[in-house]
ChimeraX commands (.cxc) that place a marker at each C-alpha (Angstrom):
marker #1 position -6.76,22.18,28.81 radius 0.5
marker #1 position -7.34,24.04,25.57 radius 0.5
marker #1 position -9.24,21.28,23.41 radius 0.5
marker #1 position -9.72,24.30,20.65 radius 0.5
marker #1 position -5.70,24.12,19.43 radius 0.5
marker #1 position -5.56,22.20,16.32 radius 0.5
marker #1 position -2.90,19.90,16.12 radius 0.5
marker #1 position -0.31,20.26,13.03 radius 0.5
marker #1 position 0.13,17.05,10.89 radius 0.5
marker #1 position 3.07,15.78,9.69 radius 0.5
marker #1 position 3.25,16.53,6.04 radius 0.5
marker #1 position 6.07,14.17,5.43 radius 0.5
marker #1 position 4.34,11.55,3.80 radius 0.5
marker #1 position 3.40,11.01,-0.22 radius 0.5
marker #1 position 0.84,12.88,-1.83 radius 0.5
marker #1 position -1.89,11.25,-2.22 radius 0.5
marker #1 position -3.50,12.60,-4.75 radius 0.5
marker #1 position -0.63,12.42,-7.23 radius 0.5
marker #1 position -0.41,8.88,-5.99 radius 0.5
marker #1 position -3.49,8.36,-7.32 radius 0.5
marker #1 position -3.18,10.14,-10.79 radius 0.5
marker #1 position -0.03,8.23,-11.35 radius 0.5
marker #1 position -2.12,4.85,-10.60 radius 0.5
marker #1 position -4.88,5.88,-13.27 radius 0.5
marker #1 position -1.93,6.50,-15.60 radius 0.5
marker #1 position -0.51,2.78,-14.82 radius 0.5
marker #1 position -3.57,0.75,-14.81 radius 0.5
marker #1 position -4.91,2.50,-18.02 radius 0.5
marker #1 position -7.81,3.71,-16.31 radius 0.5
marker #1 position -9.72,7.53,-16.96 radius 0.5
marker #1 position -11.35,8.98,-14.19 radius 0.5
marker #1 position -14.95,7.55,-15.09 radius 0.5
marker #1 position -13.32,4.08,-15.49 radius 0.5
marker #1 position -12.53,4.47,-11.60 radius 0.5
marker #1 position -15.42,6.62,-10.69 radius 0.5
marker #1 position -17.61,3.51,-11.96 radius 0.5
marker #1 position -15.92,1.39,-9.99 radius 0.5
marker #1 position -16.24,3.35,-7.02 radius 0.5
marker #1 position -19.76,4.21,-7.80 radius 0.5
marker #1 position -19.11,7.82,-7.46 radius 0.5
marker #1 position -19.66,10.75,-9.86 radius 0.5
marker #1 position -16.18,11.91,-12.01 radius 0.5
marker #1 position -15.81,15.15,-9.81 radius 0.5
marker #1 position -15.31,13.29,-6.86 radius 0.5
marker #1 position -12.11,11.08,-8.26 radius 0.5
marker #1 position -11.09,14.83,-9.62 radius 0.5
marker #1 position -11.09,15.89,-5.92 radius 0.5
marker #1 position -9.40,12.94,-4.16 radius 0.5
marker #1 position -6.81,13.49,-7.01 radius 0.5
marker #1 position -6.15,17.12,-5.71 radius 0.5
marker #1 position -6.25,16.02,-2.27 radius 0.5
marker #1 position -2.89,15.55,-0.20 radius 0.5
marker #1 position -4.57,12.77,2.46 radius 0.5
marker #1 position -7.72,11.03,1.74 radius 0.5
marker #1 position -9.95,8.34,4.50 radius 0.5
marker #1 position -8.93,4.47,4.91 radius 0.5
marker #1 position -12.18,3.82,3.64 radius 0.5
marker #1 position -11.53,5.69,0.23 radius 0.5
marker #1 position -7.72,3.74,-0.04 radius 0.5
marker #1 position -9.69,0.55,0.44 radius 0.5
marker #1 position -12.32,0.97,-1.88 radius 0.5
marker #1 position -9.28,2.98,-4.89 radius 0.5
marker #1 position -7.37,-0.53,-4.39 radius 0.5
marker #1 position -9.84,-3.14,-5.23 radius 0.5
marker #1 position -10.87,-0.24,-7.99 radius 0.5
marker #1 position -7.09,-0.43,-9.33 radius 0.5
marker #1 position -7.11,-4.20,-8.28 radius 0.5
marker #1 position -3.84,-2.81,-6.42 radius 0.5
marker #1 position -2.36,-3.11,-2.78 radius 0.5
marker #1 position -2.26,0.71,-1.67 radius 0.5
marker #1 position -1.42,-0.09,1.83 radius 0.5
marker #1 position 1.50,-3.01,0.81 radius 0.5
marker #1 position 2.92,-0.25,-1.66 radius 0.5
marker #1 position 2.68,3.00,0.71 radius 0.5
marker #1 position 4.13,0.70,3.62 radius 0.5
marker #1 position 6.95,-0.03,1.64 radius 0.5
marker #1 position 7.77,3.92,1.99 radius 0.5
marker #1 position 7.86,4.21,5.22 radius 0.5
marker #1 position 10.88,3.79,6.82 radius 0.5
marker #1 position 9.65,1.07,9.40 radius 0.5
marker #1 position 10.75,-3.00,8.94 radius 0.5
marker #1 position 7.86,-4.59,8.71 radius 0.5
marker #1 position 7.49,-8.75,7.34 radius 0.5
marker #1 position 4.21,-10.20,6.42 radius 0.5
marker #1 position 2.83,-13.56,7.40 radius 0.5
marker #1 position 4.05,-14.65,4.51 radius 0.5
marker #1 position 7.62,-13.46,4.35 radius 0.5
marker #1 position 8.10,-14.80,8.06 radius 0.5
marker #1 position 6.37,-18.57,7.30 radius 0.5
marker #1 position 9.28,-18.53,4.46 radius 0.5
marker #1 position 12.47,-17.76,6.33 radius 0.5
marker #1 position 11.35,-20.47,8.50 radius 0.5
marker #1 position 11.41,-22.68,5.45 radius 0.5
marker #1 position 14.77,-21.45,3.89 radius 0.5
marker #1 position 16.23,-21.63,7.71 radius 0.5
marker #1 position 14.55,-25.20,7.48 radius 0.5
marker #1 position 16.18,-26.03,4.12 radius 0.5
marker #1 position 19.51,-24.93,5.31 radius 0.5
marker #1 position 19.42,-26.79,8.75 radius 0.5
marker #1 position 19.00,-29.77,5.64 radius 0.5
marker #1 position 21.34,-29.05,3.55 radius 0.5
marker #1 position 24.12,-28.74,6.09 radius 0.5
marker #1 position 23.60,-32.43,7.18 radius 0.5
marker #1 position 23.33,-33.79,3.97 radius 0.5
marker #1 position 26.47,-32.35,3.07 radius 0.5
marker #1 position 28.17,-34.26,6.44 radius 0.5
marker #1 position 26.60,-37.27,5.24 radius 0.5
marker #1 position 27.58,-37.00,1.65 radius 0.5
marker #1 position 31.00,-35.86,2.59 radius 0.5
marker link #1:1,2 radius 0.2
marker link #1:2,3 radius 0.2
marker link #1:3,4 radius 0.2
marker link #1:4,5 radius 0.2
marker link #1:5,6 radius 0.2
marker link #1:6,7 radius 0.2
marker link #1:7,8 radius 0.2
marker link #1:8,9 radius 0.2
marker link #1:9,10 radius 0.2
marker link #1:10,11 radius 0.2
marker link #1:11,12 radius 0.2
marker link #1:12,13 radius 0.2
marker link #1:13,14 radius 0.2
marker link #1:14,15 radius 0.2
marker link #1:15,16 radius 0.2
marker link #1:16,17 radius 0.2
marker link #1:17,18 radius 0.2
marker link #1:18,19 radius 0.2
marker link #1:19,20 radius 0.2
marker link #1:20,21 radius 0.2
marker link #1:21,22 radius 0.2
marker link #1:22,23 radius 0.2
marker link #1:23,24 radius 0.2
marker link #1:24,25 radius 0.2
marker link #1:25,26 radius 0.2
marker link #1:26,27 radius 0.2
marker link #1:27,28 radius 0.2
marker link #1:28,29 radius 0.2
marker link #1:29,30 radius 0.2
marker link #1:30,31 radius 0.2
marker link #1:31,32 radius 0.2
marker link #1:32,33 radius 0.2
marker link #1:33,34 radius 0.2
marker link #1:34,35 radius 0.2
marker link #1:35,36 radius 0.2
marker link #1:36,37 radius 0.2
marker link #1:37,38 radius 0.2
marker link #1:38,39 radius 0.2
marker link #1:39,40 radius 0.2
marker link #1:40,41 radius 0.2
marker link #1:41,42 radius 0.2
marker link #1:42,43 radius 0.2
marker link #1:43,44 radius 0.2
marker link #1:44,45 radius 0.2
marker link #1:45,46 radius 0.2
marker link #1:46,47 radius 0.2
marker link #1:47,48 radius 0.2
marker link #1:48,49 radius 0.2
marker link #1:49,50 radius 0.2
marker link #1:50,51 radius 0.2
marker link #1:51,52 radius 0.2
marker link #1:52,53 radius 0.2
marker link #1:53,54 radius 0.2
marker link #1:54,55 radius 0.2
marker link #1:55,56 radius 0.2
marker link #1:56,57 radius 0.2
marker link #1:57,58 radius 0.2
marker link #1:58,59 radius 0.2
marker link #1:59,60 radius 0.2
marker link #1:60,61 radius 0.2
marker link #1:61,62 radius 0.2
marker link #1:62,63 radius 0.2
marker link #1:63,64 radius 0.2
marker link #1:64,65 radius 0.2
marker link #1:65,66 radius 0.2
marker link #1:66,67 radius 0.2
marker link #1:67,68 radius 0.2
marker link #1:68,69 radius 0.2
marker link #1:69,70 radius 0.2
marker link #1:70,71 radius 0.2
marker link #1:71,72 radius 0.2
marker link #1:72,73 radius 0.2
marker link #1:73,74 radius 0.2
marker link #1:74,75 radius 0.2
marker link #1:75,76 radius 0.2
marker link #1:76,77 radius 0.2
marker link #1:77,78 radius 0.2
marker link #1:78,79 radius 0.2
marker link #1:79,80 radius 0.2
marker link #1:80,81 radius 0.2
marker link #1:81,82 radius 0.2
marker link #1:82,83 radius 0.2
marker link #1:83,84 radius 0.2
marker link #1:84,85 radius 0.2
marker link #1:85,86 radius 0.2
marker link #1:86,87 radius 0.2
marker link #1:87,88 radius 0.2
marker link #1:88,89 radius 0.2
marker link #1:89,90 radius 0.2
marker link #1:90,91 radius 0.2
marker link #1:91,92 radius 0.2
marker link #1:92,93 radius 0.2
marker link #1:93,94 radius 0.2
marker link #1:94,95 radius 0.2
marker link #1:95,96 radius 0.2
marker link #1:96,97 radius 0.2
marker link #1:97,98 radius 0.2
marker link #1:98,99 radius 0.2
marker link #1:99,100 radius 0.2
marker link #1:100,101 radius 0.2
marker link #1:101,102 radius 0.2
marker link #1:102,103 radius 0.2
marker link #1:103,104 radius 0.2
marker link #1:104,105 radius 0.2
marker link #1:105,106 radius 0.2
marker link #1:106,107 radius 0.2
marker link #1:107,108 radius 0.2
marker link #1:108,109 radius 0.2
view
């Protein structure tokens, strides 16, 4: 087995680096504003912003910087259903409410 061959990414998936100049741009923020935050030196937001992927780690640390969910936004664009905790716990309750609602309309007639 040839462990030398590098393996091709997919390139199908959202700049990141754009993603993250068009974040500064909403939030108001220049790059020292988020460089602060990150406790990093200007250059290095300059460089993630000309990067196509960056690490988890740096996503993690750009959305509590941006007080933003990265990861709830960019799994929105992927073209996999997906419900949160949240979204399932409330069908339950509107399937609940329903359920109600159906026999209160037999009672009431």
């Amino acid at each position: 087995m040839n462990t030398s061959k590098k393996y091709k990414l997919n390139r199908s998936f959202p700049h990141i680096g754009q993603y993250i100049s068009w974040l500064m741009q909403e939030k108001h923020m220049t790059q020292t504003d988020v460089a602060r935050a990150l406790g990093v030196n200007p250059t290095v937001i300059a460089q993630y912003r000309g990067q196509v992927s960056v690490q988890f780690g740096i996503l993690w640390a750009l959305s509590k910087a941006f007080n933003h969910n990265i990861f709830a936004e960019m799994g929105e664009k992927i073209d996999v259903p997906y419900e949160t905790k949240l979204e399932k716990k409330l069908k339950k309750e509107v399937e609940t409410l329903q359920q109600e609602l159906t026999i209160l309309r037999r009672i009431v007639g």
